[in-house]
C-alpha positions in Angstrom: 13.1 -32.9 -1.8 12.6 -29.0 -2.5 10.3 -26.5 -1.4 10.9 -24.0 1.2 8.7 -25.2 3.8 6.3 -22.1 3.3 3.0 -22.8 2.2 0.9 -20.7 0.5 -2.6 -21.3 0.4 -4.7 -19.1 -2.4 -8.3 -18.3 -1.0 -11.0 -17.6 -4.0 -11.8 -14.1 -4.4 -15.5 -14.2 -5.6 -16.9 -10.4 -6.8 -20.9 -10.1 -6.0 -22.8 -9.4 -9.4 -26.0 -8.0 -9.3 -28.6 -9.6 -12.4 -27.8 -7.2 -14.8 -23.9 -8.7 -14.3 -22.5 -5.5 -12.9 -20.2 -5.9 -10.3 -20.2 -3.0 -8.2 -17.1 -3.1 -6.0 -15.1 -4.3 -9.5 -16.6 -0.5 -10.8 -15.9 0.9 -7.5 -12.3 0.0 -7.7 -12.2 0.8 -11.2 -13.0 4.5 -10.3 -10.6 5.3 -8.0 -7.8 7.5 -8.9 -4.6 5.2 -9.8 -2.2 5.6 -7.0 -5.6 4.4 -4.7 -6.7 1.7 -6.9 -3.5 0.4 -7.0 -3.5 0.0 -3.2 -6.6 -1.5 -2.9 -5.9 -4.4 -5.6 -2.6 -5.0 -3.7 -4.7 -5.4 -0.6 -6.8 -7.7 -2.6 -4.0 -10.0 -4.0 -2.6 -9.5 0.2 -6.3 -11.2 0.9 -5.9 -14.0 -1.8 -2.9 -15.2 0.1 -4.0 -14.6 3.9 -7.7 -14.8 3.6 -9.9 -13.8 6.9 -6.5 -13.7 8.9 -5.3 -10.5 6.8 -5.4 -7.2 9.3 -5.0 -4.0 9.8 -3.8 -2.0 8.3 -4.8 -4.3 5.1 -7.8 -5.4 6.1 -10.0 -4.6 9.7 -13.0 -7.3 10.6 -16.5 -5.3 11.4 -18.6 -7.8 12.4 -19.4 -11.7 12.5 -17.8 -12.8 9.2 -17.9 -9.2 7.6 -14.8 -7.5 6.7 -13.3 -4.5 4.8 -10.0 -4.3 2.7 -8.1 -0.5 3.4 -6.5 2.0 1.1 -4.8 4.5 2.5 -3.4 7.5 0.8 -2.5 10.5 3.1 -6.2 11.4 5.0 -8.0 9.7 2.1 -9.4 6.0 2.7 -11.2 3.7 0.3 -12.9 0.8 1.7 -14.4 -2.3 0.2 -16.7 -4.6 2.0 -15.6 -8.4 2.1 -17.4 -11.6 3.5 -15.8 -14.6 5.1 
């Protein structure tokens, strides 16, 4: 019997990599300063659970299948561009 009647569904989370095989948001995120980074990868751990249906203040959509995923830290945002 078991489970808990939640169910989790994992969307893929697929980086774009140019033809050299950098992957520029992977760099992006890389770069930022800890406390930031660390927001933005739980954001995108938040998006491998919800997919497309995670919002604000996580993710906001833009346009027809374009979204972002937000960090916040006091007046300071980082942004990264996602695709659904």
């Amino acid at each position: 019997m078991g489970g808990t009647g939640v169910r989790e569904e994992n969307f893929d989370i697929v980086f774009y990599d140019k033809e050299d095989g950098v992957k520029p948001a992977e760099e992006f995120m890389a770069g930022l300063p800890l406390k930031m980074r660390a927001k933005i990868v739980r954001a995108v751990g938040m998006l491998k659970i919800n997919g497309p249906k995670l919002r604000e203040p996580y993710s906001k959509h833009l346009d027809d299948g374009i979204f972002e995923i937000r960090a916040q830290i006091g007046s300071d945002i980082s942004r990264v561009l996602f695709f659904s």
